[in-house]
mmCIF file of the C-alpha atoms, coordinates in Angstrom:
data_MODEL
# 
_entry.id   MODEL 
# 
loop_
_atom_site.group_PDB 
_atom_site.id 
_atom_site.type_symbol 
_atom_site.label_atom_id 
_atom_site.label_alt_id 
_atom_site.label_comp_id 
_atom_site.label_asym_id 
_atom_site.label_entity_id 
_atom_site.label_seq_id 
_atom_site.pdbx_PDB_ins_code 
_atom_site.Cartn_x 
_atom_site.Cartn_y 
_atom_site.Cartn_z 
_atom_site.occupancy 
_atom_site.B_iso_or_equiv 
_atom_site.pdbx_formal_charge 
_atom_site.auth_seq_id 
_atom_site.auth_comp_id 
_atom_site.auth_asym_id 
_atom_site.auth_atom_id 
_atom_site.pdbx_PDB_model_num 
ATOM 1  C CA . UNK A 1 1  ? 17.287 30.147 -37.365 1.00 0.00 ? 1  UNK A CA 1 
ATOM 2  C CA . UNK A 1 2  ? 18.662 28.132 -40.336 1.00 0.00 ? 2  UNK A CA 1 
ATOM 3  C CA . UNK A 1 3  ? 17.708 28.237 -43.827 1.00 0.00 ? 3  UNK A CA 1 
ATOM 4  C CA . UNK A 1 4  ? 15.950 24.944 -45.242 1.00 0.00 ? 4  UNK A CA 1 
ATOM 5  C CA . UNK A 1 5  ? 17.132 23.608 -48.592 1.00 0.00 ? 5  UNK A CA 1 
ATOM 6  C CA . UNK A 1 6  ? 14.128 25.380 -50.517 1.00 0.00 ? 6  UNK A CA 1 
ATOM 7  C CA . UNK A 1 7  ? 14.787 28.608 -49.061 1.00 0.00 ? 7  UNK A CA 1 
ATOM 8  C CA . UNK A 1 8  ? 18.465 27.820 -49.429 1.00 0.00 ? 8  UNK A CA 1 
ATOM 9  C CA . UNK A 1 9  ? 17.335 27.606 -53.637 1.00 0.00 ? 9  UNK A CA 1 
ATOM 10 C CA . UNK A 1 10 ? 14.998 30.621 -53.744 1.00 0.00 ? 10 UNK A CA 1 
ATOM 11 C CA . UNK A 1 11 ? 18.573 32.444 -52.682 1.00 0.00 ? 11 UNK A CA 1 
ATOM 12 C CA . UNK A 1 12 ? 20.025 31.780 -54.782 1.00 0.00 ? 12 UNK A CA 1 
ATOM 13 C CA . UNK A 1 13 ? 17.887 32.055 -57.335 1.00 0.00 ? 13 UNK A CA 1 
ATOM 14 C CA . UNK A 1 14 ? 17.000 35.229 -56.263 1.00 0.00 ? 14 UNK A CA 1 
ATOM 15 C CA . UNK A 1 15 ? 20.642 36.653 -56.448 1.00 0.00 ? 15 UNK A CA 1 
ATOM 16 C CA . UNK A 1 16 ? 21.186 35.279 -59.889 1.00 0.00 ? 16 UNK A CA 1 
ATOM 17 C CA . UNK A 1 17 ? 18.200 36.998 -61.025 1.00 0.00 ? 17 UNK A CA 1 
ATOM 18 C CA . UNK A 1 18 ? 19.432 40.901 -59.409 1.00 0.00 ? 18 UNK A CA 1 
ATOM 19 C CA . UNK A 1 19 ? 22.937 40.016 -61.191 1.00 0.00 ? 19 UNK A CA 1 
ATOM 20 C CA . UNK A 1 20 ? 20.566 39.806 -64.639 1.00 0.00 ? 20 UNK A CA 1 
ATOM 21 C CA . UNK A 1 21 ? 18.897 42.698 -63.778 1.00 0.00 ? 21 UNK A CA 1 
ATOM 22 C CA . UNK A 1 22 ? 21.714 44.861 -63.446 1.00 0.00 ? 22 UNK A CA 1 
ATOM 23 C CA . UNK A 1 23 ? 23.255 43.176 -66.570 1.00 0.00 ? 23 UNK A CA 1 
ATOM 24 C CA . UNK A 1 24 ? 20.459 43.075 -68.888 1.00 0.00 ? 24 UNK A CA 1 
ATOM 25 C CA . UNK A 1 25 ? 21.576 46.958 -69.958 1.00 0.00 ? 25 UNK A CA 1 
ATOM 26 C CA . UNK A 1 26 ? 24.143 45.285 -71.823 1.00 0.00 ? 26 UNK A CA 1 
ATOM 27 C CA . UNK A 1 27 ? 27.224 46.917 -70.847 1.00 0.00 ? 27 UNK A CA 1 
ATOM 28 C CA . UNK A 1 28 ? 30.394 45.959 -69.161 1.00 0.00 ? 28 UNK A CA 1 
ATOM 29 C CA . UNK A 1 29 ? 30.221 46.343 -65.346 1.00 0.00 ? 29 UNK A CA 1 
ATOM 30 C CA . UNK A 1 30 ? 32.669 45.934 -62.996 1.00 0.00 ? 30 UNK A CA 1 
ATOM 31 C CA . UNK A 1 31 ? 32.520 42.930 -60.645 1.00 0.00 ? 31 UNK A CA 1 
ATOM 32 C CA . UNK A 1 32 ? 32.964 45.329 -57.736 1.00 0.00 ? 32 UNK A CA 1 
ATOM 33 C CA . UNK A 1 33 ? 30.249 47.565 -59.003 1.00 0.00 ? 33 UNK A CA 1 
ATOM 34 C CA . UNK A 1 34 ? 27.864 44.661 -58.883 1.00 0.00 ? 34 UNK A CA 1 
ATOM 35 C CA . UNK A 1 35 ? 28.696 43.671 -55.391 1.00 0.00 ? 35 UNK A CA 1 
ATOM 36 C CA . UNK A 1 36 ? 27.995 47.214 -54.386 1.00 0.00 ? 36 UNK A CA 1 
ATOM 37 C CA . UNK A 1 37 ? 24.867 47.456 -56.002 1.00 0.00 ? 37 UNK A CA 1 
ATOM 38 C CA . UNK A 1 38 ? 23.704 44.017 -54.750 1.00 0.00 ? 38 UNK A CA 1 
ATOM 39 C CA . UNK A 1 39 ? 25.669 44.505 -51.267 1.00 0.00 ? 39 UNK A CA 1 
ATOM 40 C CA . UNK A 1 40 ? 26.392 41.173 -51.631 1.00 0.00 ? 40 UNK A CA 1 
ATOM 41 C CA . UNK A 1 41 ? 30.023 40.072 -50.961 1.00 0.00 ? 41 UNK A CA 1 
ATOM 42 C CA . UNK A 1 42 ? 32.635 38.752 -53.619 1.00 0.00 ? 42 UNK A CA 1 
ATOM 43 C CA . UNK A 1 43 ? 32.400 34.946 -52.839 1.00 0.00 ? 43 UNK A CA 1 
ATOM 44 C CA . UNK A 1 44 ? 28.372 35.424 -53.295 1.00 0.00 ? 44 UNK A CA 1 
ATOM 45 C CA . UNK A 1 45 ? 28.795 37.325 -57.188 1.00 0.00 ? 45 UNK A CA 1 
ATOM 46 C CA . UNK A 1 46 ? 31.802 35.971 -58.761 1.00 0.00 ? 46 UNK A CA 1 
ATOM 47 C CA . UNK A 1 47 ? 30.635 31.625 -58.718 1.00 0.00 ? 47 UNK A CA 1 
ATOM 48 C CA . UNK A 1 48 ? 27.504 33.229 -60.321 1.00 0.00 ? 48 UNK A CA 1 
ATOM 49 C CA . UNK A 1 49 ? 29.889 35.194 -63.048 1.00 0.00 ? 49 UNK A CA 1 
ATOM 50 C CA . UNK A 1 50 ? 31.263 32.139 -63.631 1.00 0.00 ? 50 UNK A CA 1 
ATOM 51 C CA . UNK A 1 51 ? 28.360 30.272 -64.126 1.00 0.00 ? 51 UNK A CA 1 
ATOM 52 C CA . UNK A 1 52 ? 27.503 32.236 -66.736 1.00 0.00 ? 52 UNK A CA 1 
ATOM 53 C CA . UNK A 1 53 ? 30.503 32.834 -68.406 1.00 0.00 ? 53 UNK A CA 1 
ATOM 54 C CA . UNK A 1 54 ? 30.679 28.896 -68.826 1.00 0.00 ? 54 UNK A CA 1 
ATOM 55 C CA . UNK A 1 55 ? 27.637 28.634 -70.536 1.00 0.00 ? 55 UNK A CA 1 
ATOM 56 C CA . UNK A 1 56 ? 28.280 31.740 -72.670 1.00 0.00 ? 56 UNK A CA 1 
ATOM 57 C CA . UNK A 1 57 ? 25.559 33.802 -71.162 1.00 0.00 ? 57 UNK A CA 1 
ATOM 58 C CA . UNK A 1 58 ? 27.948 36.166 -70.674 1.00 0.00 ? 58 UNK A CA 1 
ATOM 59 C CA . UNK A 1 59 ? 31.502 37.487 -71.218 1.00 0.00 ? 59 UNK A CA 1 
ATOM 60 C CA . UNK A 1 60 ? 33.739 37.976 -68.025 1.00 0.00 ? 60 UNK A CA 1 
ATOM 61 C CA . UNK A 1 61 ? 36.990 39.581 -68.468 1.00 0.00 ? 61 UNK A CA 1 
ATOM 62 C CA . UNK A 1 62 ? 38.950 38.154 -65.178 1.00 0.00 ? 62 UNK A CA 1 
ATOM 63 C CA . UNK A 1 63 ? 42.021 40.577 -65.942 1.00 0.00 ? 63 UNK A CA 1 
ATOM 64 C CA . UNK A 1 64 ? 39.693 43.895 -65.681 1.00 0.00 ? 64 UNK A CA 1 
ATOM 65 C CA . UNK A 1 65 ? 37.413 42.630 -62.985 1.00 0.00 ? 65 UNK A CA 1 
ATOM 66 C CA . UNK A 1 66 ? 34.145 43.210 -65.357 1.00 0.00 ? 66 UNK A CA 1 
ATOM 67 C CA . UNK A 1 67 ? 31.213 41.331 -67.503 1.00 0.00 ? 67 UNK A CA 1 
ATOM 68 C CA . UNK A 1 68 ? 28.980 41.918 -69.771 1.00 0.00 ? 68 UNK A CA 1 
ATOM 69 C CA . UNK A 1 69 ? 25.935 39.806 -70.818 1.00 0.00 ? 69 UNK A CA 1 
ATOM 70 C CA . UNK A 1 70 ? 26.175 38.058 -73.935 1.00 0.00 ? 70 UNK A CA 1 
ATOM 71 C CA . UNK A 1 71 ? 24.048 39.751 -76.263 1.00 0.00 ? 71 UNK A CA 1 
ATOM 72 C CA . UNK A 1 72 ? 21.729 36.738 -77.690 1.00 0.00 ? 72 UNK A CA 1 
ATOM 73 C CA . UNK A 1 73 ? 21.027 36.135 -74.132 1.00 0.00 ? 73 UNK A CA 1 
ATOM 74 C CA . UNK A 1 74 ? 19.975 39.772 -73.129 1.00 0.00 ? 74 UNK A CA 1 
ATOM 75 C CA . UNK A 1 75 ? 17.292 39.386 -76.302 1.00 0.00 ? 75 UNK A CA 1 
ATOM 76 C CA . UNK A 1 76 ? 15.974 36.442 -74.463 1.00 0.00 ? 76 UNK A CA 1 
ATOM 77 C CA . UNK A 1 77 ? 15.587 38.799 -71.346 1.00 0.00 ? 77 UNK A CA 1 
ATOM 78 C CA . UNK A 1 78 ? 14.035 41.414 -72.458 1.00 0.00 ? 78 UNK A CA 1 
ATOM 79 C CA . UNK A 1 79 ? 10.234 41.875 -72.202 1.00 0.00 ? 79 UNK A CA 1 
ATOM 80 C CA . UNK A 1 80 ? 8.126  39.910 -75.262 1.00 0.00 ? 80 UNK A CA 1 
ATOM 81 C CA . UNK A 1 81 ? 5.979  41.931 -77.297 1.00 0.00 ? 81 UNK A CA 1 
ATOM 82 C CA . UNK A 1 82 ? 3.116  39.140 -78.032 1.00 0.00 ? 82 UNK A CA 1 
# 
């Protein structure tokens, strides 16, 4: 059965969004820890580290294998009070 474009995006989105959960804690991770927690393979975690570490959302350190969420963007993760 093949995936249609919009489930194709909810994917996606959906992947991005268990990468932020596991980084929102705000401490370095390895990029093979994440792909063990998310069982999700290299290729599927590392264009997403990427992604964020071009738009400075959060710091990846290629020569260590980890990242770390940049720390104005966790504040804009976590829960609101109002």
């Amino acid at each position: 059965m093949a995936i249609n474009s919009k489930e194709k995006g909810q994917l996606m989105v959906f992947k991005m969004t268990m990468i932020l959960d596991l980084l929102s804690d705000g401490e370095w991770h390895s990029i093979s820890e994440l792909t063990e927690k998310l069982r999700l393979a290299g290729c599927e975690v590392e264009p997403r580290l990427d992604f964020l570490n071009e738009f400075d959302l959060a710091k990846l350190d290629v020569e260590d294998g980890k990242v770390r969420i940049n720390k104005d963007f966790q504040k804009l993760l976590e829960p609101s009070t109002v």
